[in-house]
N, C-alpha and C positions, 0 to 999 in steps of 0.2 A: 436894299437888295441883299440878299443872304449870300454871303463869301462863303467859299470852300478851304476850309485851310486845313484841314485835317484829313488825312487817309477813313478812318472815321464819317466824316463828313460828307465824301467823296462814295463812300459806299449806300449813305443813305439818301442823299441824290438822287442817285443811280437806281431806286427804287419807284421813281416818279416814269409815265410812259412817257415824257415828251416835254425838252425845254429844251431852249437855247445857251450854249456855254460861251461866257464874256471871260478870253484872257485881258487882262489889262494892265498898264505901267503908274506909276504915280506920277512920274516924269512926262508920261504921255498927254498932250495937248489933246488931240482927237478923243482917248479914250474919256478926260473930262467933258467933254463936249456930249459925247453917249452918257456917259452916267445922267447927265442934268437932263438928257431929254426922257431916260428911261427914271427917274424920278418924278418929273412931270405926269408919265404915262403908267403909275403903278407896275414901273418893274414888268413889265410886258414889249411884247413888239407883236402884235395882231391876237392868236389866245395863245403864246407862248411864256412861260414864265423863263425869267433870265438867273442864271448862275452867274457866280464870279469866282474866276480866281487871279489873285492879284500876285504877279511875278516878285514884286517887291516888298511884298509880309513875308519878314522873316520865319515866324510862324508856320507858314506853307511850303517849309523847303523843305521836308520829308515829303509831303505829298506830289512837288511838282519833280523830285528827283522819281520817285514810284511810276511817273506817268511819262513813261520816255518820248512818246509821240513829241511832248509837248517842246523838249528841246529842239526834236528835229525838224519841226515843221512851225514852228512860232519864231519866226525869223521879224514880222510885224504885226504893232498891235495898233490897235484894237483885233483881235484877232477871235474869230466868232466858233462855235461849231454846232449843229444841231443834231441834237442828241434824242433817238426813237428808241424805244426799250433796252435802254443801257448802251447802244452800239452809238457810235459816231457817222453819223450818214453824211452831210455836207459840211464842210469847212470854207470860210470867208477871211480877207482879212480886207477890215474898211472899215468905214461908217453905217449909221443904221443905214441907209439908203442902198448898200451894196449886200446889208444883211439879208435884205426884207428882198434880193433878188433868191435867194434859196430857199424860201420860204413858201 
């Protein structure tokens, strides 16, 4: 699954019309549990490609500080958003099973 960890990154993303965006913890139990099934499933969840961006790569902390949404409203993770030409249309926090409800 291709991580975001760069502002960089993040812009060329954002180039794509239509994915779903995975925050996730390393700590988090749930969010392992996504990863292995969206590894199973080629990094999709129906024809969705999945982004990530991982709270706890040090790495991404210029990008996750740029993206203030994410402090305010990522309170739990696995924490989803789908994303239609650059804009953020629905936001989930769960498992696949709650993602694939905004979908």
């Amino acid at each position: 699954m291709n991580e975001i960890v760069s502002i960089d990154d993040w812009k060329t993303v954002n180039r794509m019309y239509n994915y779903l965006l995975l925050i996730t913890k390393e700590s988090c139990e749930d969010c392992k549990e996504v990863e292995e099934y969206l590894e199973i499933n080629n990094n999709k969840i129906k024809e969705y490609n999945i982004k990530k961006i991982n709270l706890d790569n040090t790495e991404s902390k210029q990008l996750i500080d740029s993206l203030k949404w994410i402090k305010i409203e990522v309170d739990f993770v696995p924490f989803w958003s789908l994303i239609i030409d650059s804009k953020r249309i629905k936001s989930v926090r769960g498992n696949i099973e709650r993602v694939k409800e905004i979908l």
